[in-house]
VOGU-3710 file (C-alpha; in Angstrom, 3 decimals, decimal comma):
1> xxxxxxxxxx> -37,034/-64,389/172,896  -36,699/-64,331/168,997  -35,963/-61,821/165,910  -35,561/-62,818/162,835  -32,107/-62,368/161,953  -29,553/-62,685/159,071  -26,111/-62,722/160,253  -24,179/-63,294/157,243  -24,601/-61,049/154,539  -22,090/-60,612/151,614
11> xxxxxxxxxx> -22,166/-57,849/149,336  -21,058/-56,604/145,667  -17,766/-56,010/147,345  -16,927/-59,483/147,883  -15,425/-60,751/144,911  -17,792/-63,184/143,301  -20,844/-61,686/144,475  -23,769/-60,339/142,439  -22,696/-56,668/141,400  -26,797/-55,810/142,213
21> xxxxxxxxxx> -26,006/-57,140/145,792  -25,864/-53,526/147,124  -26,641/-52,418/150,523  -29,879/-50,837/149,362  -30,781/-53,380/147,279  -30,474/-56,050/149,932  -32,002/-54,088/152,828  -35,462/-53,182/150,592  -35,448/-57,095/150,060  -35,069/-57,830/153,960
31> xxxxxxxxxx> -37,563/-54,752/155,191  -40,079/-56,701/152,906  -39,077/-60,400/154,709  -39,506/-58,380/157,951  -36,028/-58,916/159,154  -35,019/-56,896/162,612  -31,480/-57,880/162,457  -29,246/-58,005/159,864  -24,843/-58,060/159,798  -22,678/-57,159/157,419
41> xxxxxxxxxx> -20,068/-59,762/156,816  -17,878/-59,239/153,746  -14,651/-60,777/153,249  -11,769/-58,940/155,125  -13,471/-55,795/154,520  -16,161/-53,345/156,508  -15,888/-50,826/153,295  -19,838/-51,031/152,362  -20,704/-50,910/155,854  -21,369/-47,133/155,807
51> xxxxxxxxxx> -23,941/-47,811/153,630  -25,401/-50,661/155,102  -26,083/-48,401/158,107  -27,743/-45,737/155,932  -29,911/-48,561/154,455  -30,896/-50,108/157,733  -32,034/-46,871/159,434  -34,343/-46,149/156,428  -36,425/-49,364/156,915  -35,770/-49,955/160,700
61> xxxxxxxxxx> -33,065/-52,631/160,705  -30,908/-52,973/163,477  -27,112/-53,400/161,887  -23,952/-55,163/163,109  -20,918/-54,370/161,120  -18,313/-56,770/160,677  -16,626/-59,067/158,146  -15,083/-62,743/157,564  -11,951/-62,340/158,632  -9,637/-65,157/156,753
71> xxxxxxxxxx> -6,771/-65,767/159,583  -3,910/-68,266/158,668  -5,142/-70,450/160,762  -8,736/-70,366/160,198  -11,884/-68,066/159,762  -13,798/-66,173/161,756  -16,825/-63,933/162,003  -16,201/-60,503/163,287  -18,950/-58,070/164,654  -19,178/-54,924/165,994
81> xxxxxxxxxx> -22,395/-52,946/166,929  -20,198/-49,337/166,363  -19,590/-48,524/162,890  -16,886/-46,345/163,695  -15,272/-49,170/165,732  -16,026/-51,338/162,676  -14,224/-49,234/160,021  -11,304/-48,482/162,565  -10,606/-52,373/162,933  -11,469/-52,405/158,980
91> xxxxxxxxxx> -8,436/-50,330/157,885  -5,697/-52,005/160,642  -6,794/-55,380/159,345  -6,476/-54,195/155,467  -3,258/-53,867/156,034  -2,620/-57,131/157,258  -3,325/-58,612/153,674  -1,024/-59,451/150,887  -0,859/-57,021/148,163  -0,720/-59,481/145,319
101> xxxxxxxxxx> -3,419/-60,263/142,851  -3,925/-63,526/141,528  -4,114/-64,402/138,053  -6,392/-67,146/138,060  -9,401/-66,496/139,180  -11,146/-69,279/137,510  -13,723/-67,060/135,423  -14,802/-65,312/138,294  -15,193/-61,483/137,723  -12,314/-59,653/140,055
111> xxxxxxxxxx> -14,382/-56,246/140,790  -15,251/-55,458/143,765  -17,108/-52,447/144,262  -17,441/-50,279/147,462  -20,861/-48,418/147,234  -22,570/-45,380/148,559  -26,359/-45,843/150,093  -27,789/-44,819/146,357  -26,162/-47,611/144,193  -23,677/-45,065/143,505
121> xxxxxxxxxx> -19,683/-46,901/142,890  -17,025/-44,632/145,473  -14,448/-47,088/144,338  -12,923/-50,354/143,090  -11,504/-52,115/145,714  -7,864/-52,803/143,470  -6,709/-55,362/146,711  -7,684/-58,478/146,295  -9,631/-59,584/149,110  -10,527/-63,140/149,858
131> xxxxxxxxxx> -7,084/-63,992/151,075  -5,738/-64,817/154,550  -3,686/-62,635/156,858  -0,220/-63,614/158,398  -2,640/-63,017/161,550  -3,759/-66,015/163,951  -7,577/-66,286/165,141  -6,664/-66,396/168,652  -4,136/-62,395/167,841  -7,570/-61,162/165,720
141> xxxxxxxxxx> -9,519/-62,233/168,857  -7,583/-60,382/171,048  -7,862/-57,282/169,292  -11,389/-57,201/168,123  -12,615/-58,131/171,730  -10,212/-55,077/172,975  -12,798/-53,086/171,163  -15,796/-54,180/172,466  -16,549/-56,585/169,537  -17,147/-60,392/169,057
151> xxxxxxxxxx> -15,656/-63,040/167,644  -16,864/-66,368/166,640  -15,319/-69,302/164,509  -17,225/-69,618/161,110  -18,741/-72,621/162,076  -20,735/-70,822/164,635  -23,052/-70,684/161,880  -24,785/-73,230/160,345  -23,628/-74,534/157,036  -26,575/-73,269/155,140
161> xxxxxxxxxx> -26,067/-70,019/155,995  -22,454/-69,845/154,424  -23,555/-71,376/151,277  -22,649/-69,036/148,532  -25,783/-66,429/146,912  -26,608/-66,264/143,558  -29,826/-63,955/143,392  -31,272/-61,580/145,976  -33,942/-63,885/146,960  -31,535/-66,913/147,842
171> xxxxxxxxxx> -30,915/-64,662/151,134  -33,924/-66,001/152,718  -32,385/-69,541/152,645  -29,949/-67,904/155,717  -32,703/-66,473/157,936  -32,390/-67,353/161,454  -35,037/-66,971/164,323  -32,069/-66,075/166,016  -32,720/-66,757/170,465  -31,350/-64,439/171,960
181> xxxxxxxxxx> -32,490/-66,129/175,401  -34,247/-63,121/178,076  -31,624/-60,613/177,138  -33,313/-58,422/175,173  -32,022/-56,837/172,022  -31,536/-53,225/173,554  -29,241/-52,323/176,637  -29,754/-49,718/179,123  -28,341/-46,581/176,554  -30,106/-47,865/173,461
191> xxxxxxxxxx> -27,227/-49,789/171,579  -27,838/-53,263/170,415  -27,060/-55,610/173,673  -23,945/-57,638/172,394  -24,894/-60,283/175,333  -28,350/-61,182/173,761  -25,824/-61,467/170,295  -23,682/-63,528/172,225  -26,157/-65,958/173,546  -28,041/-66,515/170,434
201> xxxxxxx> -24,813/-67,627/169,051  -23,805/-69,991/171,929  -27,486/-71,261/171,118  -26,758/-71,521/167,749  -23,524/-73,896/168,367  -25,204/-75,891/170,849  -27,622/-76,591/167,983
//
């Protein structure tokens, strides 16, 4: 079985990213490409996800909420199918990063807004962001599978799909028909079924 999937999605929080890359701006683009599945995958934060879940409801997305963690050791994808869940692990692993701000940022605008479902700016993230935790990828796996999420290396998806995205119609260059094998993409109470995630993943590495 297929959906079309995007599993990787960055938004205006992540510094470097369009500031029109907003959780309703992206989901009105992917309810027109017909996407079923999309995740939320910022860098080292979940902070739009609220959003992203108002935004998916509205035009029938199923949502994942996670981030790119950056471990010392390497990166990872992290995804949960709870928001809750997901902004729980969001604030433990906040502060896990390093408080310092760099001063070169090579021309790259610093801001990095966290957004309500209407466009509207809650705040400006005043951490910087894309840097890695004193915490190992085998410690974040640990905890985020202690809480009923998943964990994958970055490379469990393919390069194209981590390529960064200028304009909100470069997203299509990272859709997946995602397999997802028999599984199906509900379980027996309604909530995405993290095996059929799981699978399509495996799938995806054995690529």
């Amino acid at each position: 079985m297929f959906c079309k999937a995007i599993l990787s999605i960055r938004t205006c929080i992540t510094q470097g990213s369009p500031t029109l890359f907003t959780p309703r701006m992206i989901t009105e683009f992917l309810c027109k490409e017909k996407i079923q599945l999309a995740a939320i995958t910022d860098v080292n934060t979940c902070l739009n996800a609220p959003a992203f879940s108002i935004c998916c409801k509205r035009h029938g997305i199923l949502a994942l909420y996670g981030m790119e963690a950056w471990c010392k050791d390497k990166k990872a994808l992290v995804l949960f199918t709870n928001l809750n869940t997901a902004m729980d692990f969001n604030y433990a692993w906040y502060r896990t990063l390093p408080v310092d701000f760099p001063q070169d940022l090579h021309g790259q605008d610093p801001r990095q807004y966290c957004v309500d479902e209407d466009d509207g700016i809650l705040s400006v993230e005043k951490k910087y962001l894309q840097v890695a935790s004193p915490v190992s990828f085998n410690e974040l796996k640990e905890e985020v599978e202690s809480k009923g999420g998943l964990v994958f290396k970055n490379e469990a998806l393919p390069d194209r799909c981590k390529q960064p995205i200028e304009e909100i119609f470069q997203l299509k260059k990272n859709f997946l028909d995602f397999d997802i094998g028999d599984c199906g993409l509900f379980s027996a109470n309604e909530s995405i079924n993290f095996q059929a995630i799981r699978t399509g993943f495996e799938k995806l590495q054995g690529s």
